[in-house]
C-alpha positions in Angstrom: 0.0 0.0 0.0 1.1 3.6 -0.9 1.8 6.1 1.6 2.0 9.5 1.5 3.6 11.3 4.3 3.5 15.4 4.8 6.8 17.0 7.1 8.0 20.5 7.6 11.7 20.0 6.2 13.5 21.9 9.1 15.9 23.7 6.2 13.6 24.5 3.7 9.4 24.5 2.9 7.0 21.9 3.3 7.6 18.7 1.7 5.8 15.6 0.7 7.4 12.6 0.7 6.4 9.4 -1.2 8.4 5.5 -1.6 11.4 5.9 -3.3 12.5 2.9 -5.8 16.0 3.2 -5.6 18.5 5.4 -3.5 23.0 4.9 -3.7 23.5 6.9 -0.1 27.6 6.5 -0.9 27.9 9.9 -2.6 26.0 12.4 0.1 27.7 10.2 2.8 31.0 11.4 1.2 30.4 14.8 0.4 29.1 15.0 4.4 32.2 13.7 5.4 34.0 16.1 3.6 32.1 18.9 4.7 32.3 17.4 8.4 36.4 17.8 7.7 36.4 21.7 6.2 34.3 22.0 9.5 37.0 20.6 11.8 39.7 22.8 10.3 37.6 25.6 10.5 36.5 25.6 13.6 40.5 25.2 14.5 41.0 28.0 12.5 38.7 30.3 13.9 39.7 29.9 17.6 43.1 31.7 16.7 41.4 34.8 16.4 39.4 36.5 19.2 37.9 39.4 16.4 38.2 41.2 13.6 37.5 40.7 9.7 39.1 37.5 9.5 37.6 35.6 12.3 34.3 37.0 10.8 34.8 35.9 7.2 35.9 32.2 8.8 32.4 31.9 11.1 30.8 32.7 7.7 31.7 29.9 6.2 31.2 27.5 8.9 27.6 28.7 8.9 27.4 27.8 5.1 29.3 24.6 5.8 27.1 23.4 8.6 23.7 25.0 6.6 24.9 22.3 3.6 25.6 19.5 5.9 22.0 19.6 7.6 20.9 20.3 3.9 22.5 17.1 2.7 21.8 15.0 5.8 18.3 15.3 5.2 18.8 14.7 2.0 19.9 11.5 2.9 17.6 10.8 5.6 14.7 10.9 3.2 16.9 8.5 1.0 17.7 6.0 4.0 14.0 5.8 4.4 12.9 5.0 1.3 11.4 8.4 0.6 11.4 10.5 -2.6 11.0 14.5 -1.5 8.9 17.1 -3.7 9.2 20.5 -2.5 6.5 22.9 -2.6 7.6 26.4 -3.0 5.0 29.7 -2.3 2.5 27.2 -2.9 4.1 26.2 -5.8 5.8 22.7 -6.9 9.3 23.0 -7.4 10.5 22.3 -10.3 14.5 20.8 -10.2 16.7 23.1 -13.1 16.9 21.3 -16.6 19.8 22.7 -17.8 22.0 21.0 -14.6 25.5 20.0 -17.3 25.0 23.8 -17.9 24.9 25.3 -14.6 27.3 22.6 -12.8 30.0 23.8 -15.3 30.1 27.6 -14.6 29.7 26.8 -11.2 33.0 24.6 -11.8 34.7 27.4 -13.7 34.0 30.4 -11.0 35.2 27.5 -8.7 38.8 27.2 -10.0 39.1 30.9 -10.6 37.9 31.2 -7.0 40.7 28.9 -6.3 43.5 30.4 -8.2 43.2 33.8 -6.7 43.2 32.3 -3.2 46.7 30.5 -3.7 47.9 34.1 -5.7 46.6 35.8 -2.2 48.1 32.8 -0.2 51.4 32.7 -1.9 51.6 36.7 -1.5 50.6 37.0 2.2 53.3 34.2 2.8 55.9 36.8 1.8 55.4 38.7 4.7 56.3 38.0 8.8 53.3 40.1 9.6 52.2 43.8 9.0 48.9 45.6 7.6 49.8 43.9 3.6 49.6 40.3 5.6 46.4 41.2 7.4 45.0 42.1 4.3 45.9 39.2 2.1 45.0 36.6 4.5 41.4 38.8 4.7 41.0 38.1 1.3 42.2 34.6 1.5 39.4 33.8 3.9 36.7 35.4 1.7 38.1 33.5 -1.2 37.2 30.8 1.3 33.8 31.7 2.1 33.3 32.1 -2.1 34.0 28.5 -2.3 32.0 27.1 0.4 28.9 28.4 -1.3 29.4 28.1 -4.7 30.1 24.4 -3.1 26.4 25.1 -1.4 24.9 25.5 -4.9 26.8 22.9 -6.4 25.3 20.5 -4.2 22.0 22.2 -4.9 21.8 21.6 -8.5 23.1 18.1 -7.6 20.5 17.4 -5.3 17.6 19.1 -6.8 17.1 21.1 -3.6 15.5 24.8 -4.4 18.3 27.1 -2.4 19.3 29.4 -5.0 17.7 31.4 -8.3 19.2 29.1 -10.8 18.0 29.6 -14.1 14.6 28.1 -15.2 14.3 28.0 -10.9 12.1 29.9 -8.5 13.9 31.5 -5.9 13.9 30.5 -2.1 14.0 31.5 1.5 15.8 29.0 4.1 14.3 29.3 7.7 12.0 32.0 6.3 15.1 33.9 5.2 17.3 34.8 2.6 20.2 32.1 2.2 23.2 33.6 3.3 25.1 34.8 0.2 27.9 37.0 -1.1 27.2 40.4 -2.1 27.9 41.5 -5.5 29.2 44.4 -6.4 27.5 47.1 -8.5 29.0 48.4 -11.6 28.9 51.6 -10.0 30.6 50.3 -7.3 33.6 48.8 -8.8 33.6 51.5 -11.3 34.0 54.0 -8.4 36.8 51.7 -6.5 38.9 51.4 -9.8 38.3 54.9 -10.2 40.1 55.3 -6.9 43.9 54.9 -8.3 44.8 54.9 -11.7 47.8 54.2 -13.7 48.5 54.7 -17.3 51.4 53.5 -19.8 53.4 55.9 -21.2 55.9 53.8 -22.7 57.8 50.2 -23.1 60.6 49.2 -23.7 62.3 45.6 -24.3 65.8 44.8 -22.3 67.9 41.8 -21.0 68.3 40.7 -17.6 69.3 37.6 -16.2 69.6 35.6 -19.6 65.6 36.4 -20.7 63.8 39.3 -22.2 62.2 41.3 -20.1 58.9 44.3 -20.8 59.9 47.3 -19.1 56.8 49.7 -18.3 56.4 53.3 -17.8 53.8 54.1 -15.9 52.0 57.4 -14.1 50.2 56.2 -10.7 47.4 58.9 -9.8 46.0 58.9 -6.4 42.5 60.0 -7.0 41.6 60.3 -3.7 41.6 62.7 -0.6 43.5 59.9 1.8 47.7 59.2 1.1 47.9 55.8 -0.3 50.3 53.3 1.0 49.9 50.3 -1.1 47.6 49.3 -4.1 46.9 46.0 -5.5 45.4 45.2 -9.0 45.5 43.9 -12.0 46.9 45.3 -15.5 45.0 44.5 -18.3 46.4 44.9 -22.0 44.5 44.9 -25.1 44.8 46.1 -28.6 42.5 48.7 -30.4 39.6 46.4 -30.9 39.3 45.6 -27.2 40.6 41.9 -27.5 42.2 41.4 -24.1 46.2 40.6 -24.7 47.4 39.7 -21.3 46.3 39.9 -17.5 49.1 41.1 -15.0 48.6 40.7 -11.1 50.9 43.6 -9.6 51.1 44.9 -6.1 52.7 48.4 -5.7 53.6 49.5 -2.8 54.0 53.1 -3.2 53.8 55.9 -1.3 51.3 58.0 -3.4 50.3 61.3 -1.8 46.4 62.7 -2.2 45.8 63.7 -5.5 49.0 63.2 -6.8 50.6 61.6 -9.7 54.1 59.4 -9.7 56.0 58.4 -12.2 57.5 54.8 -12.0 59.5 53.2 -14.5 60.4 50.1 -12.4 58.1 47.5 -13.3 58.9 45.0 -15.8 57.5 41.9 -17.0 59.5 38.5 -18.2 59.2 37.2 -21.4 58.9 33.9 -22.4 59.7 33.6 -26.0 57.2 30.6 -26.3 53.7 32.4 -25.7 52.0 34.2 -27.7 50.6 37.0 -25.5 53.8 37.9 -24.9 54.9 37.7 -28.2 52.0 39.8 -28.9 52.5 42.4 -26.2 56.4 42.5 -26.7 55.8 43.6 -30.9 52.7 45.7 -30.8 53.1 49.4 -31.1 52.3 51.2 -28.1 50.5 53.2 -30.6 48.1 50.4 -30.8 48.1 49.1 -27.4 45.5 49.9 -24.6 46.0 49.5 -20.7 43.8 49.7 -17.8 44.1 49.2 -14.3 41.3 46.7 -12.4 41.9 47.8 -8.1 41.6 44.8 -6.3 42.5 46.5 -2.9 44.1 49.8 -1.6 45.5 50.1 1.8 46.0 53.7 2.4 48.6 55.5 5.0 45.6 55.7 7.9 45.2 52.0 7.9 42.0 51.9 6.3 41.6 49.9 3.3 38.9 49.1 0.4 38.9 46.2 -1.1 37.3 45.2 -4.6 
C-alpha cells in the first residue's frame, strides 16, 4: 500500500514525501564527510582569532558549511528511508533546473578561478612575517574561502535538486523564512568608483635583458584620486589592442607611497618574457601606438590604515 507522508523540512518549505524505488546513499555520505572535515579545520581555525574581519569571514563559512551538511543530511535521511522528496515552494511545486550540465560547469569554472586567486593571495601573504599587507591578504584569502563554500552550497544544490538558489529556469527561495546567506555583489557603479580610486597609465615600453631572458619594461604614471595618502595598491593590468581583444592579465602589487591627488612616475616594473607564448609575443611587438591598458583595483591600503577592497 502507498503512503503518503506530509513533514515540515527543518531547512527548507513543506515537503511531501512518497516511496522511493532506488536510492545509492555513498555519494551524500561522502560529500558530508568532507564537509564534516572543512568543518573541523575551520573551527580550529577560527579559535586563533578572538575578532576582527578575518575571524568573521571564517564563522561565515562555517555557517554555510554546517547549513549544507544539515541540507545534505536530510537529503539523505529521506533516501535512508525510502522516501522521494517534492518541495513545494510559495504554494508552488518545485520544479529541479533542466539545464544541470550547464549550470554545474560555470559553477565549476568560477570555482577554480575562485581557487586560483586564493593560492595568488596565499602565496603573496606568505611573503610577509606580519604587518597591515599580511592582514589584508590573509582577509582576502578567507573570503576567497567563504566564495567557495557556497558556490560548493549550490553545487550540491543543482546536484540534489534542492531549491536554495535562483538558478535559471528556478524559482527563488528562503531558508528558515530567510534569505540564504550569500555573497554580495558588487555594482557596476561600485567597482567602477573603487577602480576609479587609483589609476595608472602606460606611457611607454621598452624591451631589455636581464638575467639571460627578455624582459617588458613599463612606464607608468600612478594617480591617487583620492583625498587619503595611499600606502599600497593591488590590481591587475590588463592589456588589449585597439579592438578591445584582451592581450594579457598582469597581477601587480605596488607598494607606493602616493600622496592625495598626486601623480608618480614609476619606471620600475617589468614583465619576463617567455619567448614561447604568444601573449607575450603579442605584447612585446605591438606598437604602443596600438596598445591599450587599464588598471582593475583589487584592494588599496591607504597610510591611515583603512583599506577598500574590490
Amino acid at each position: 500500500m502507498r503512503r503518503t507522508i506530509t513533514i515540515l523540512f527543518p531547512l527548507l518549505f513543506l515537503i511531501t514525501c512518497a516511496v522511493a524505488q532506488e536510492f545509492d546513499p555513498q555519494p551524500l555520505q561522502n560529500e558530508i564527510a568532507g564537509l564534516e572535515q572543512q568543518l573541523k579545520e575551520a573551527k580550529a581555525e577560527s579559535v586563533k582569532y578572538t575578532g576582527g574581519l578575518i575571524k568573521t569571514l571564517i564563522d561565515s563559512r562555517i555557517q554555510i558549511l554546517e547549513h549544507t551538511k544539515t541540507m545534505l543530511e536530510q537529503r539523505l535521511a529521506a533516501g535512508n528511508y525510502r522516501l522521494k522528496i517534492n518541495y513545494t515552494v510559495n504554494g508552488k511545486e518545485y520544479v529541479p533546473v533542466a539545464n544541470k550540465d550547464e549550470i554545474l560547469k560555470k559553477l565549476e569554472s568560477e570555482t577554480l578561478r575562485v581557487v586560483q586567486e586564493m593560492e595568488l593571495n596565499q602565496k603573496e601573504a606568505d611573503q610577509y612575517s606580519g604587518g597591515l599587507i599580511r592582514i589584508t591578504k590573509l582577509s582576502i584569502v578567507a573570503l576567497n574561502q567563504q566564495q567557495l563554500a557556497m558556490l560548493d552550497m549550490k553545487r550540491c544544490a543543482v546536484i540534489y535538486d534542492i531549491p536554495l538558489f535562483t538558478f535559471e529556469g528556478a524559482s527563488p527561495a528562503s531558508v528558515g523564512g530567510s534569505t540564504a546567506p550569500s555573497i554580495p555583489v558588487p555594482s557596476e557603479e561600485t567597482l567602477a568608483e573603487i577602480d576609479g580610486m587609483f589609476t595608472v597609465k602606460l606611457t611607454g615600453k621598452r624591451v631589455f635583458e636581464a638575467n639571460y631572458s627578455d624582459h617588458l619594461g613599463l612606464k607608468l604614471l600612478l594617480t591617487n584620486n583620492t583625498e587619503k595618502d595611499i600606502k599600497a595598491v593591488q590590481g591587475v593590468i590588463i592589456f588589449s589592442d585597439l579592438f578591445d581583444s584582451e592581450i594579457l592579465r598582469i597581477r601587480i602589487t605596488m607598494e607606493e607611497n602616493v600622496p592625495a591627488g598626486q601623480t608618480l612616475k614609476n619606471n620600475d616594473y617589468s614583465i619576463k618574457l617567455n619567448q614561447f607564448n604568444a601573449e607575450h609575443n603579442r605584447l612585446k611587438t605591438i606598437d604602443i601606438k596600438n596598445l591599450k591598458m587599464r588598471f582593475e583595483v583589487h584592494g588599496i591600503i591607504f597610510k591611515d590604515g583603512t583599506v577598500v577592497n574590490r
